[in-house]
C-alpha positions, 0 to 999 in steps of 0.5 A: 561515462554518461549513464543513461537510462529508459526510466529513473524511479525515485523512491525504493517504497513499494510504488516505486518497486511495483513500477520498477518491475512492470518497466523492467518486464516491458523491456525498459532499460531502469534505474530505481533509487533508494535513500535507504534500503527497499522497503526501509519506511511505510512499505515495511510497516503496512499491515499488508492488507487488500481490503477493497470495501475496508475504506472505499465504498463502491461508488468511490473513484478509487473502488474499481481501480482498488478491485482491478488491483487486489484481483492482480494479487493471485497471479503477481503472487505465483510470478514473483515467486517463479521470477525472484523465488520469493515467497510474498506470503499471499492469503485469500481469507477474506474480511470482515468488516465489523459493526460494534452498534446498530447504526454502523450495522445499517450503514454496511447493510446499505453498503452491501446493496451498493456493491458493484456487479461481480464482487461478493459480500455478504451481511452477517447477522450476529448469530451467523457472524460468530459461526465464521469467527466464534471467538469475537466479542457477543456484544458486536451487531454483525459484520460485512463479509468480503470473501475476495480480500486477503494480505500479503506480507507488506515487506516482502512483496516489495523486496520481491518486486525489486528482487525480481526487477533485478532479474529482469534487467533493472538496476537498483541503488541502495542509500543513495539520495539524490540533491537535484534534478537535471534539466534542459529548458523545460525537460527533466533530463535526469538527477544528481546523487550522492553516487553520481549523476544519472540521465533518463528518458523519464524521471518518475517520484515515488518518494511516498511521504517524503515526494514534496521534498524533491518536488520542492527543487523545482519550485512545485507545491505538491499538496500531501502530508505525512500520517503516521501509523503506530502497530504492533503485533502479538502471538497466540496459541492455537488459532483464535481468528481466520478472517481479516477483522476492519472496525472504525479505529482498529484492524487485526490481521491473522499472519502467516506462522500464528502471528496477529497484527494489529493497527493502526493509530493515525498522526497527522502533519508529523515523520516521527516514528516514535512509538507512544504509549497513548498510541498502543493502548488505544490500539489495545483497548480497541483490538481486545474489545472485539477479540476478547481472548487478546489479553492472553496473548504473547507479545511481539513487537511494536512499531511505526511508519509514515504514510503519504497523504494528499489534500484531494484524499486520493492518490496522485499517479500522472505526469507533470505539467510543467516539467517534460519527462517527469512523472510522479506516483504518490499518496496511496495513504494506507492503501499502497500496497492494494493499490501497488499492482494497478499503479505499476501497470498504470504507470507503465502504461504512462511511460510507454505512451499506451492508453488500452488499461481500461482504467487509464482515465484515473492518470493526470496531470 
């Protein structure tokens, strides 16, 4: 019996379940496939933040597609937990971004002036800073406060995208890795699996990291590389930060139940997730030194996941030029879970032939 569907989605990362589902709410006939389980790699081990102003400026290409996504957050939240019953742990504390000398204070005071009409920051002064957040280090020179921004729980934002893709009709196929693509002529007409061969009207690549890999098996250079990203999280009595804290280096992101997560190294051009030690106590070094009270805290755990980053430096959401009914969605770096929400819109949108998103110019081929 031939299995054929509207869309295939290859890749069980949080991009591939976001596109899943804004498929699956359309009406689409899907089939999302995962080598291991959903959210098994860097979508289980993202801190989970939605920072917009944390690693872009506003005149960066990527701010209002960033902005458009993280205000998508409060409403997705309420939906996934009325559709799968799954609660993604959506926290609107803002951020803060933190200068440590005067010249990183001047540079987010230039910032905030450049910020975009309708998104609020404000410069704290180190005296009013320390009133927001009073357990930070005296030896900080302000900080860039982002009251929109918020985290989610990375893990099970993507397990509740998937869960909910399910209820709304897709099918998802867990530790199944596909060998090839189909094809007839130019066109994509589906891919063979460990479990199978599937057909579809459109094949879509969400392997995040590991996309070259298949992209590879069409003889397509596909120019990102892997980054790995060492954490690890602790906990502390009483409540020591409310806000978000993002400086050059380190970020430290207070979690539901009194957890503290903090991150994250950078290796580039490697998929080993072995956790080092030069990796954690740069990360220590860095998170104590602007949360002195750190030191006392109880240890949790430590890990590591593999990020997907592109030459260009942004990610890469659009259809292929040389292969009919492909499609690829990869290289959200460290912002894929930002960014998950408008990606599965975007990409919907793409599928269906629609241009109305305002933002659908960021789509190429």
């Amino acid at each position: 019996m031939v299995k054929q569907y509207d869309a295939l989605i290859v890749g069980g990362g949080v991009i591939g379940c976001s596109i899943a589902y804004q498929l699956s709410k359309r009406g689409k006939k899907v089939l999302l496939i995962e080598r291991n389980q959903l959210a098994g790699k860097a979508s289980k081990a993202a801190a989970g933040m939605l920072g917009v102003q944390s690693e872009l400026k506003g005149n960066d290409p990527l701010y209002h597609l960033a902005k458009a996504s993280r205000d998508m957050y409060p409403s997705l939240s309420r939906d996934l937990k009325e559709i799968s019953g799954m609660d993604i742990e959506y926290v609107e504390n803002g951020m803060i971004k933190l200068a440590r000398t005067e010249e990183e204070a001047q540079e987010l005071v230039t910032t905030a002036s450049l910020t975009s009409p309708g998104e609020q920051v404000k410069w704290l002064s180190p005296h009013t800073l320390f009133t927001y957040e009073p357990h930070l280090s005296k030896d900080v020179s302000g900080g860039l406060y982002i009251p929109k921004d918020g985290n989610v729980s990375a893990s099970k934002l993507t397990q509740a995208l998937g869960s909910a893709s399910i209820m709304l009709g897709a099918e998802i196929s867990e530790y199944t890795d596909v060998y090839d693509f189909m094809k007839e002529r130019n066109k994509i007409t589906g891919v063979k699996t460990s479990k199978g061969d599937y057909y579809a009207d459109e094949t879509i690549v969400a392997g995040g990291a590991w996309s070259p890999f298949l992209m590879e098996r069409l003889e397509m250079k596909f120019r990102s590389f892997p980054v790995k990203g060492e954490c690890f999280s602790v906990k502390v009595p009483g409540k020591i930060l409310e806000r978000t804290i993002f400086t050059e280096g380190c970020y430290i992101v207070p979690k539901v139940g009194g957890r503290l997560l903090i991150g994250a190294t950078e290796h580039p051009y490697t998929f080993d997730e072995t956790i080092t030690i030069g990796g954690l106590m740069n990360l220590m070094h860095l998170a104590t030194t602007i949360l002195p009270e750190l030191v006392d805290a109880k240890w949790e755990k430590a890990w590591a996941g593999i990020r997907p980053q592109t030459e260009q430096g942004v990610p890469f959401m659009g259809r292929s030029e040389e292969w009919e009914g492909l499609s690829i969605a990869t290289g959200h770096y460290r912002n894929g879970i930002l960014l998950a929400p408008i990606t599965g819109v975007l990409m919907a949108d793409l599928i269906e032939g629609k241009e109305s998103h305002p933002l659908h110019s960021y789509l190429r081929s």
